[in-house]
C-alpha positions as CSV (number, residue, x, y, z in Angstrom):
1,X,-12.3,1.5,114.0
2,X,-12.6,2.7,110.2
3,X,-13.8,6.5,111.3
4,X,-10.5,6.7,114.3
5,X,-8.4,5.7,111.3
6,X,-10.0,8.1,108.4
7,X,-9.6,10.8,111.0
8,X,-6.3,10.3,111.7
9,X,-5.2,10.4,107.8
10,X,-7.6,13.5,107.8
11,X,-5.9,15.4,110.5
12,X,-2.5,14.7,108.8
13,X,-3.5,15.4,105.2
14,X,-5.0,18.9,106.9
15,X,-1.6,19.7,108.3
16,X,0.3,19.0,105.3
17,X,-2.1,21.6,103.3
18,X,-1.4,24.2,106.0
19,X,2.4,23.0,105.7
20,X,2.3,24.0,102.0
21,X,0.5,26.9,102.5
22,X,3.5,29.1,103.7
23,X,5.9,27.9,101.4
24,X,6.7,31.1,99.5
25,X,6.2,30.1,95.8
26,X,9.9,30.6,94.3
27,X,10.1,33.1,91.0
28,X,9.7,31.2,87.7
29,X,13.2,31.4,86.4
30,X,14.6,29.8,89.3
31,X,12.2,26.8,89.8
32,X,13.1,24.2,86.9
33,X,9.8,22.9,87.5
34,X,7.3,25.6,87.1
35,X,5.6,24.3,83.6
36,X,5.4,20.6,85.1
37,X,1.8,19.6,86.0
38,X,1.1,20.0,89.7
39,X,-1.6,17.2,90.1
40,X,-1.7,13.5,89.1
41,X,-3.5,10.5,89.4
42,X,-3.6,6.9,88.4
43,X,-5.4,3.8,88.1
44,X,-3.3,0.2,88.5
45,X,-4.3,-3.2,88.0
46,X,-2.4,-5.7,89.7
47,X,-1.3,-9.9,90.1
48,X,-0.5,-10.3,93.5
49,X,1.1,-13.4,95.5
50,X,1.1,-13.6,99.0
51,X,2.5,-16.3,101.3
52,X,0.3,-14.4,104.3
53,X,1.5,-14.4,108.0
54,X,-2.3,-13.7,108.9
55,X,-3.2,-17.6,107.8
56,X,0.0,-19.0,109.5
57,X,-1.0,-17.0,112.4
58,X,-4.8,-18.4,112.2
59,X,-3.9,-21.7,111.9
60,X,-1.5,-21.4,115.4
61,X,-3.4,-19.2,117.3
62,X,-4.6,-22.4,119.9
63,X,-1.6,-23.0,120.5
64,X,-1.6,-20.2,123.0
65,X,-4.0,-22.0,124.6
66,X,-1.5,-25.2,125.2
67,X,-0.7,-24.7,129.0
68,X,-4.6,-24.1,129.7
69,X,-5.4,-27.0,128.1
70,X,-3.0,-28.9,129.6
71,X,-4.3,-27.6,133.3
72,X,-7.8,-27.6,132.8
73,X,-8.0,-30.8,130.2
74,X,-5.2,-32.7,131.5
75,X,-4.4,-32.7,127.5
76,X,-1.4,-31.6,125.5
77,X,-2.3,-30.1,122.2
78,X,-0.6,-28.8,119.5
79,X,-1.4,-27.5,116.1
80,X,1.0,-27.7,113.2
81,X,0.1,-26.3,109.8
82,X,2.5,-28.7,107.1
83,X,1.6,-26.7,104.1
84,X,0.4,-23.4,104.3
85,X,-1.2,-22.1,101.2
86,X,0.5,-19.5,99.0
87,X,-2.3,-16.7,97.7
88,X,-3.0,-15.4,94.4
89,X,-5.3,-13.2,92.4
90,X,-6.2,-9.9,91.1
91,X,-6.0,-6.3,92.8
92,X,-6.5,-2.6,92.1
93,X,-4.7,0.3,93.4
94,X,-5.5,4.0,93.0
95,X,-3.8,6.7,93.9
96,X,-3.1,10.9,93.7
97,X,-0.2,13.2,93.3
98,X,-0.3,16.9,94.5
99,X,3.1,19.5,94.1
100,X,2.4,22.4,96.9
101,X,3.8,25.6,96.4
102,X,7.3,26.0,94.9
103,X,7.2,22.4,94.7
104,X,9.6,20.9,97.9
105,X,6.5,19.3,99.2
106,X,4.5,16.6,97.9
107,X,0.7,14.8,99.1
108,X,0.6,11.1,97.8
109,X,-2.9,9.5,98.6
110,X,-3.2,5.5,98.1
111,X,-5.9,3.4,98.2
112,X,-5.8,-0.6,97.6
113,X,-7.7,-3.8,97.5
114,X,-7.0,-7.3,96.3
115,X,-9.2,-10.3,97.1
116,X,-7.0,-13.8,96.5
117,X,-7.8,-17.2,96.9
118,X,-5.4,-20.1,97.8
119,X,-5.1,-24.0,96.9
120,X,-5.3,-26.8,99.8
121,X,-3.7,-25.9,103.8
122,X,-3.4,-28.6,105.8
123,X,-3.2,-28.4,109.9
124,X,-2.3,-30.7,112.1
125,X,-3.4,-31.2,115.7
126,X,-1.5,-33.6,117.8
127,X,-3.5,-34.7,121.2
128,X,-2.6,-36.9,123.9
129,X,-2.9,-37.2,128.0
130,X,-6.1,-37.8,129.8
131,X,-7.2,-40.6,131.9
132,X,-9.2,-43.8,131.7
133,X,-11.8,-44.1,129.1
134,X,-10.8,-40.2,128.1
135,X,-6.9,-41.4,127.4
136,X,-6.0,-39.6,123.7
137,X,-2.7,-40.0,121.5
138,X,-4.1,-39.2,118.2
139,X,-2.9,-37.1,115.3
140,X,-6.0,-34.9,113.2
141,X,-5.1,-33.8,109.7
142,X,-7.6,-30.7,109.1
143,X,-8.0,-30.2,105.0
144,X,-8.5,-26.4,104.5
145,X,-9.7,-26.4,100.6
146,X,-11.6,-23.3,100.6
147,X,-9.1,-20.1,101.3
148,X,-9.4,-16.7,100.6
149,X,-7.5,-13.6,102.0
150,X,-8.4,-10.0,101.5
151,X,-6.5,-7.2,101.9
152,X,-6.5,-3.7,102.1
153,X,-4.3,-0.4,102.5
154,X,-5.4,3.3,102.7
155,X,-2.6,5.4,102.8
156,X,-1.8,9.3,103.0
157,X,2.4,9.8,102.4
158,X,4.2,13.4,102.0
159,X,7.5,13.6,100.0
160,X,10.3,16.5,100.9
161,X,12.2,17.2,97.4
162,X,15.4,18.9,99.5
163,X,16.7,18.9,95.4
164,X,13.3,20.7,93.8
165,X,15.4,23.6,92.7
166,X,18.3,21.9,91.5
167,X,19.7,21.8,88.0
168,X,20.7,18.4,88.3
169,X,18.4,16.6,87.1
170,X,19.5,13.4,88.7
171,X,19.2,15.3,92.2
172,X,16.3,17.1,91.3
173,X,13.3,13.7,92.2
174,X,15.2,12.7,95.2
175,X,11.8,12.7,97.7
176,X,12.3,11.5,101.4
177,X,9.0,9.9,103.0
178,X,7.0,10.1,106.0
179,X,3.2,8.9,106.0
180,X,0.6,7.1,107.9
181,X,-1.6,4.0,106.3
182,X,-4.7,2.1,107.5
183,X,-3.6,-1.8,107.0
184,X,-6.1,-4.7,107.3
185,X,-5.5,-8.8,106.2
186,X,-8.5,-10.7,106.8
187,X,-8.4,-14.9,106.3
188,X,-10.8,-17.3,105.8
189,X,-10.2,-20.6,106.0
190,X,-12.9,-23.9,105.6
191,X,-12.7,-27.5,106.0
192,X,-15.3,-29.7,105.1
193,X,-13.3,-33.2,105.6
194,X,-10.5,-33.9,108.3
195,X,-8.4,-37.4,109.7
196,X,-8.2,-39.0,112.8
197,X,-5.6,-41.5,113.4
198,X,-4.2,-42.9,116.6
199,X,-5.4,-43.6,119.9
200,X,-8.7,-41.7,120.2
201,X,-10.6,-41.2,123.6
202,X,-14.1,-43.2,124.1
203,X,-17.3,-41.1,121.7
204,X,-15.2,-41.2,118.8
205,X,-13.5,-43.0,115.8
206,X,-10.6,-42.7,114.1
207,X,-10.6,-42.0,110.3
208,X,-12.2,-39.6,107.7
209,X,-15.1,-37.4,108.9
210,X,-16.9,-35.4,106.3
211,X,-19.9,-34.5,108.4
212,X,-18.4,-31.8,110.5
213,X,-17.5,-28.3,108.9
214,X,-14.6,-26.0,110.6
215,X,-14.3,-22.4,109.7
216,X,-11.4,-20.4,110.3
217,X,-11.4,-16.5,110.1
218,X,-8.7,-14.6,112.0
219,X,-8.5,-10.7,111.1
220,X,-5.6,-8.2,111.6
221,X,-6.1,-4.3,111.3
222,X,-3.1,-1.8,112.3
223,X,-1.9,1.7,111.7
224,X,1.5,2.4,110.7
225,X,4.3,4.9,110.5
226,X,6.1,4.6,107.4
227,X,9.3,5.8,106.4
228,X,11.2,5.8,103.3
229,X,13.1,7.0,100.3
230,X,11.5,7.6,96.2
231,X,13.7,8.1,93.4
232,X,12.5,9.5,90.2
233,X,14.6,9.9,86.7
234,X,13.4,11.0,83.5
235,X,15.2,10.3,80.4
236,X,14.5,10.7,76.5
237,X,12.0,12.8,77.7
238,X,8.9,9.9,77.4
239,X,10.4,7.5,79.5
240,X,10.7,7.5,83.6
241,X,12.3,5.2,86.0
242,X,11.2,5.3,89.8
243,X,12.2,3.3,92.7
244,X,11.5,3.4,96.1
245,X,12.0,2.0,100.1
246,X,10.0,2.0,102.4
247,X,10.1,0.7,106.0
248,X,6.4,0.2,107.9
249,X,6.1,-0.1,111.8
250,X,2.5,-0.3,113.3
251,X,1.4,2.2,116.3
252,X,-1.6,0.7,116.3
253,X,-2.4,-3.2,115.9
254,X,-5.9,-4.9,116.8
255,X,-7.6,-8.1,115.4
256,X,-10.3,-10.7,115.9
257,X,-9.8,-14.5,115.9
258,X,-13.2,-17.3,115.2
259,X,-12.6,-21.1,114.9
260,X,-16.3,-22.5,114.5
261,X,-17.3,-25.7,114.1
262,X,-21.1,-27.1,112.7
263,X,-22.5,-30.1,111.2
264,X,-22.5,-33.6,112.6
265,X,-20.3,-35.2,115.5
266,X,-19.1,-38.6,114.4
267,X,-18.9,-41.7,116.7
268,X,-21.1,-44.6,117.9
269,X,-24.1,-41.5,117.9
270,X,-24.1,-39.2,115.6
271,X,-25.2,-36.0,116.9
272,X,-25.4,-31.8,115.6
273,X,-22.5,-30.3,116.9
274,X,-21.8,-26.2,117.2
275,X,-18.7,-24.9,118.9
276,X,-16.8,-21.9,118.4
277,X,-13.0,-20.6,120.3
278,X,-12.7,-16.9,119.5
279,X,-11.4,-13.9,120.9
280,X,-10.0,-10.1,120.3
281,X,-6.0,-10.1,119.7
282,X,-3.9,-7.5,120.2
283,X,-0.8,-7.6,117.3
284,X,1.9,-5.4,115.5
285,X,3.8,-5.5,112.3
286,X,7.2,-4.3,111.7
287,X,8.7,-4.8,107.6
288,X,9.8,-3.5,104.5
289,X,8.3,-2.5,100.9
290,X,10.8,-2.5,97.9
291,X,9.0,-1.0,94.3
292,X,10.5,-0.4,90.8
293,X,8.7,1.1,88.0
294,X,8.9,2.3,84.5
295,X,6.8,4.8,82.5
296,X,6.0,5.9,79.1
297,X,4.2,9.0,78.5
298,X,2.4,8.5,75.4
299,X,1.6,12.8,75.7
300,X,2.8,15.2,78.1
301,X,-0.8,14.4,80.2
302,X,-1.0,10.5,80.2
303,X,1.3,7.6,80.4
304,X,1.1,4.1,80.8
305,X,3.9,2.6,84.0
306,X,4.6,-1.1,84.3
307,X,6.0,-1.8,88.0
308,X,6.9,-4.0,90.2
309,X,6.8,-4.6,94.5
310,X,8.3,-6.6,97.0
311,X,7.2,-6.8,101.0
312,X,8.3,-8.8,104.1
313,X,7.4,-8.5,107.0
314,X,7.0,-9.6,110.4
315,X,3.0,-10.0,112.2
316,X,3.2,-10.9,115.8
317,X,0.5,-11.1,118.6
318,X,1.4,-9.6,121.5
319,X,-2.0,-10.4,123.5
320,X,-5.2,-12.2,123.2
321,X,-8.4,-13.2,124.9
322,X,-8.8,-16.2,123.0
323,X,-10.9,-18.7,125.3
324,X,-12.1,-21.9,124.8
325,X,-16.1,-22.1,125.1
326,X,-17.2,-22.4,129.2
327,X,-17.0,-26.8,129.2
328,X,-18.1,-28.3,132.9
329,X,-16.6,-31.5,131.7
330,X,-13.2,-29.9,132.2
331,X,-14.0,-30.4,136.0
332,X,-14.6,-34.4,135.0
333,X,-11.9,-33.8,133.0
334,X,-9.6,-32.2,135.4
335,X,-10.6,-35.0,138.2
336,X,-12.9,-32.8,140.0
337,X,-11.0,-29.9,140.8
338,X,-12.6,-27.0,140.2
339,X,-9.2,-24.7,139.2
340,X,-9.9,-27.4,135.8
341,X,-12.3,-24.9,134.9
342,X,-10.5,-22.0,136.0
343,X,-7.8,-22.8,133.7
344,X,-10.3,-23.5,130.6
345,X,-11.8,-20.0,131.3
346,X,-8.2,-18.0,131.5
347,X,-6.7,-16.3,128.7
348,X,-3.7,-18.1,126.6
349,X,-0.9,-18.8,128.9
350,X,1.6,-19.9,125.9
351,X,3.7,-18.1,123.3
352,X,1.3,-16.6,120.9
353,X,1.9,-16.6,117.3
354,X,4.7,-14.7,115.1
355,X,4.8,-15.2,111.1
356,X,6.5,-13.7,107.9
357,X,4.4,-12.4,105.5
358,X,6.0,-12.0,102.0
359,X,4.3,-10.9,98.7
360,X,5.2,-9.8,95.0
361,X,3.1,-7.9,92.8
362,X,3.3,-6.8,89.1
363,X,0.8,-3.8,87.9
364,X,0.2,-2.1,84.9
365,X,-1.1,1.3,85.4
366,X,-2.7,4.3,83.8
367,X,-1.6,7.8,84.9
368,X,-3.1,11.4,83.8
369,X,-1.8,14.6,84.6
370,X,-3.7,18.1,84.6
């Protein structure tokens, strides 16, 4: 996956350098930008908060799995996260600036990474139906107090100044984007204690249960198209203002889902338990990136830019072969027939998930020229 995606952001980057190669360079009295340093780069620092569609999707995923259960368990269940955990922490982001030829053309390369932890998500799982001594109507409250999300972008972006050669200097920084980015959201998610209220089905008891651990990791990778508009203006000649839109749609989108469960069943026995519901998922991504920033060159070769970013955007699965683990009691379960085990063994016959993913981020960063 990481080598189709670096050679797809290699085979662009090439045709952009062949791109700039026959631009004819423009005499030196009619390009206002001759004397500006071609090449830049710059180190950033950042505080990120995320309120991440990849968790919200983790913590529904099953419920694509409601109709199969229903079928092969002759249960209804439902999942329904009532607080799901807003993400913060500490990233870094470094990136590279190169003016081709006459200067209409310009290679951006990104690279970020932020790892971020979370405070308490809580899920709940509704469960009722089944017969006789399996008859369930009980409500689970799953504590998730160990979260962490990482996340990731590797970009390659290429700027047309259609204004290079103006002398306007307000026309002159006008870029329109196209590029191509490798995206990836990864959530973890553990619970060490969890409540069971209700009418609960004979082999267990209602109540706190601390002897059973659940892990939740759910991973989202894509590749999108990106789109936008940047906006540069210099004034006083040490200070810069930038903005820019961008708009981010996925032509790629894969993922991987794992809900495991270890430690100790309780009940009137208490036994080791090991289960795990997992599967690949197919998903796509479709938002919107808003970014202002201001800079003060401290000499004509380094500065020191304060900025700040806002995203939203939508994550949706379109398919998934998330299966619960092969169970012969779903033919017990089911009343003997054996389509109950057909149905456990199918893949999701619900809605799968769709979530909003929104994030800020401030960063302070250190850029050189040469």
């Amino acid at each position: 996956m990481v080598k189709k995606i670096l050679g797809i952001l290699l085979i662009v980057l090439s045709y952009s350098e062949i791109f700039a190669q026959t631009e004819t360079p423009a005499p030196l009295d009619q390009n206002p930008s001759a004397t500006e340093k071609r090449r830049s780069t710059y180190f950033k620092v950042t505080a990120d908060s995320i309120t991440s569609a990849t968790t919200r999707n983790a913590l529904v995923m099953e419920n694509a799995l409601q109709l199969n259960r229903i079928n092969g368990q002759g249960k209804d269940t439902h999942y329904n996260p009532t607080a799901n955990p807003t993400y913060r922490g500490v990233g870094f982001e470094w990136g590279m600036g190169i003016r081709h030829g006459a200067g209409f053309f310009k290679s951006n390369i990104l690279v970020s990474a932020a790892v971020l932890g979370a405070g308490e998500a809580q899920n709940d799982l509704n469960k009722s139906g089944g017969a006789s001594f399996l008859a369930e109507n009980s409500i689970t409250n799953f504590y998730y107090s160990d979260n962490k999300l990482t996340t990731a972008r590797i970009g390659y972006y290429g700027d047309i100044l259609p204004f290079h050669n103006s002398s306007n200097s307000f026309l002159e920084k006008i870029g329109i984007r196209l590029g191509l980015e490798a995206y990836g959201n990864q959530s973890e998610l553990t619970s060490d204690l969890n409540n069971k209220s209700g009418l609960v089905p004979f082999g267990s008891l209602p109540g706190l249960d601390f002897l059973a651990k659940r892990k939740l990791t759910y991973t989202e990778q894509t590749v999108n198209g990106v789109i936008g508009l940047n906006y540069e203006l210099v004034f006083a000649q040490k200070h810069k203002l930038s903005l820019g839109v961008e708009h981010f749609q996925s032509v790629y989108g894969g993922g991987n889902y794992e809900n495991k469960l270890t430690g100790l069943s309780s009940g009137p026995f208490i036994m080791p338990t090991n289960s795990k519901v997992h599967g690949e998922v197919t998903n796509k991504i479709n938002g919107n990136r808003f970014s202002f920033g201001y800079a003060f060159s401290f000499t004509e070769s380094f500065a020191i830019k304060l900025s700040f970013g806002i995203s939203k955007a939508i994550h949706e699965v379109i398919s998934s072969d998330v299966k619960d683990p092969p169970n012969p009691l779903s033919l017990l379960m089911g009343g003997g027939d054996s389509s109950s085990l057909l149905y456990s063994l199918a893949s999701p016959m619900s809605a799968n998930p769709r979530s909003v993913d929104s994030r800020n981020q401030f960063g302070l960063a250190f850029e050189f020229k040469f």
